[in-house]
C-alpha positions as CSV (number, residue, x, y, z in Angstrom):
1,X,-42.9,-46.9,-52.5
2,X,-42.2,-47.1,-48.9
3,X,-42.2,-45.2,-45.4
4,X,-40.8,-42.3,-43.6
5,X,-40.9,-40.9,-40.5
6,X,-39.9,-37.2,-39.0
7,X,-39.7,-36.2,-34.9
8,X,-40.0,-32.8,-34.2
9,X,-39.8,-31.3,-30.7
10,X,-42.1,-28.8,-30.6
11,X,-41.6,-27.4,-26.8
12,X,-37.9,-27.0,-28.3
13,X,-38.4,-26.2,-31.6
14,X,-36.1,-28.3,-33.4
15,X,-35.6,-32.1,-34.6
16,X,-35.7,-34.6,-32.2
17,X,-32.9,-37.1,-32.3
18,X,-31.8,-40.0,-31.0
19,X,-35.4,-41.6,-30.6
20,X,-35.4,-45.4,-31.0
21,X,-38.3,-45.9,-33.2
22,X,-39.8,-49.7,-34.4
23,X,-42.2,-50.4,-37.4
24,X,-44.0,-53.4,-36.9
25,X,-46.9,-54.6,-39.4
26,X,-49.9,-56.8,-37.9
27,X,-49.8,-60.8,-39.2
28,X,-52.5,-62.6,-40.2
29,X,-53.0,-64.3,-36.9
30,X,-53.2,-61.2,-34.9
31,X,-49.6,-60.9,-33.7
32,X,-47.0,-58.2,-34.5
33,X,-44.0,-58.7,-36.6
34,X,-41.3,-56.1,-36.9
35,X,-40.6,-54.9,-40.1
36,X,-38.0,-52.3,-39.6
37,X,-36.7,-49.3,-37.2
38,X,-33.6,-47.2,-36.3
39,X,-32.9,-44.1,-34.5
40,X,-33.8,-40.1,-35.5
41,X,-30.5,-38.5,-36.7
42,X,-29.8,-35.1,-36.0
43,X,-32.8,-34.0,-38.2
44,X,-35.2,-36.4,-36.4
45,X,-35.5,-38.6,-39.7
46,X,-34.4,-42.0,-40.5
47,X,-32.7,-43.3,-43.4
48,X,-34.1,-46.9,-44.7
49,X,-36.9,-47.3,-42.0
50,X,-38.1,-50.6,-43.2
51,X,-36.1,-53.1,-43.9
52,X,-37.4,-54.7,-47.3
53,X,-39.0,-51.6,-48.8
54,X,-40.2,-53.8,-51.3
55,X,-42.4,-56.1,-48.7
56,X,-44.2,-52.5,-47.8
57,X,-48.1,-53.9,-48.6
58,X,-51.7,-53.5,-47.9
59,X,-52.3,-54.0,-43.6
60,X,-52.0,-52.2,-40.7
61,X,-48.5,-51.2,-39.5
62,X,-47.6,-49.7,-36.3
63,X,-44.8,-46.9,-35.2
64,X,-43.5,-47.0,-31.8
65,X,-41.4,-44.1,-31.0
66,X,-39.6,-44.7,-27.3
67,X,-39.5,-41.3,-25.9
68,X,-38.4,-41.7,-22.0
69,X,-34.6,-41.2,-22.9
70,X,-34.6,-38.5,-25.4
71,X,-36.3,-36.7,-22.5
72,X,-34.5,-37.9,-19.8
73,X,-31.1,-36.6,-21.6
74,X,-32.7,-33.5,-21.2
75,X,-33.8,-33.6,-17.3
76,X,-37.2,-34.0,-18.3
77,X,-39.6,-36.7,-16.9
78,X,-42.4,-36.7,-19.6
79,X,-45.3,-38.0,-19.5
80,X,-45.7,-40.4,-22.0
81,X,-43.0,-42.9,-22.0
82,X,-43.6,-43.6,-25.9
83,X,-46.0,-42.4,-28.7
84,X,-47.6,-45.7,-30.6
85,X,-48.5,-44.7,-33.7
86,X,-50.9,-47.3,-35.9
87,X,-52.2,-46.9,-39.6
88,X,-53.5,-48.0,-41.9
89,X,-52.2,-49.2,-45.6
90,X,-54.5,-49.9,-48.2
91,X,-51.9,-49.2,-51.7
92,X,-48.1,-50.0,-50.8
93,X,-47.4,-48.7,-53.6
94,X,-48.2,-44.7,-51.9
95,X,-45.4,-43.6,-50.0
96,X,-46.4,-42.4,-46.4
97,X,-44.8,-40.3,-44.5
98,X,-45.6,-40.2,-41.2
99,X,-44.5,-37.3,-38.8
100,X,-44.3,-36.9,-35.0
101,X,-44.5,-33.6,-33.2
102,X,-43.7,-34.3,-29.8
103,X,-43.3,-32.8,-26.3
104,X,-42.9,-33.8,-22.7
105,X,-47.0,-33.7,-22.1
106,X,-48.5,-34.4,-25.7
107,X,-47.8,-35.5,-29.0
108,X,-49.7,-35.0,-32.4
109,X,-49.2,-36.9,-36.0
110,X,-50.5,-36.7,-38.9
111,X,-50.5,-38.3,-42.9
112,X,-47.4,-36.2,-43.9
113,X,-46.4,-35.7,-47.8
């Protein structure tokens, strides 16, 4: 069914957008393939996140979320340049939605609905 994601700043209180985000999915020789990405809109979401929703099947995928510039624009030298994010997919047929709260010293995430 497919993937979504949702940035939310939480030392802010509001969506987090402009965040350059990459899904990648692990091959069967150990090596990372990208399988999709954008940027957070205004809502911190992004429309068609992979880019064959229809390859979405059983592995391990990875999120990278590049934070150093949505903090930068803000004045803000966080600490962690970017959140990597990796789970794991056992029924691509499930959607998973998986949601970042983020702020300059910490992150959290979660298996969203």
């Amino acid at each position: 069914m497919g993937l979504s994601t949702h940035v939310l700043d939480t030392s802010r209180g509001c969506p987090a957008a402009g965040i350059p985000i990459v899904v990648e999915m692990l091959d069967s020789i150990g090596g990372w393939q990208t399988v999709g990405g954008g940027i957070s809109d205004a809502d911190g979401r992004i429309k068609g996140l992979l880019r064959d929703p229809e390859a979405f099947a059983q592995g391990l995928y990875r999120l990278t979320f590049s934070l150093d510039g949505y903090f930068s624009a803000q004045g803000i030298h966080a600490f962690y340049p970017q959140a990597v994010v990796e789970f794991r997919v056992e029924d691509g047929g499930q959607h998973f939605h998986i949601p970042l709260l983020l702020s300059p010293f910490g992150y959290s995430t979660y298996r969203g609905s």
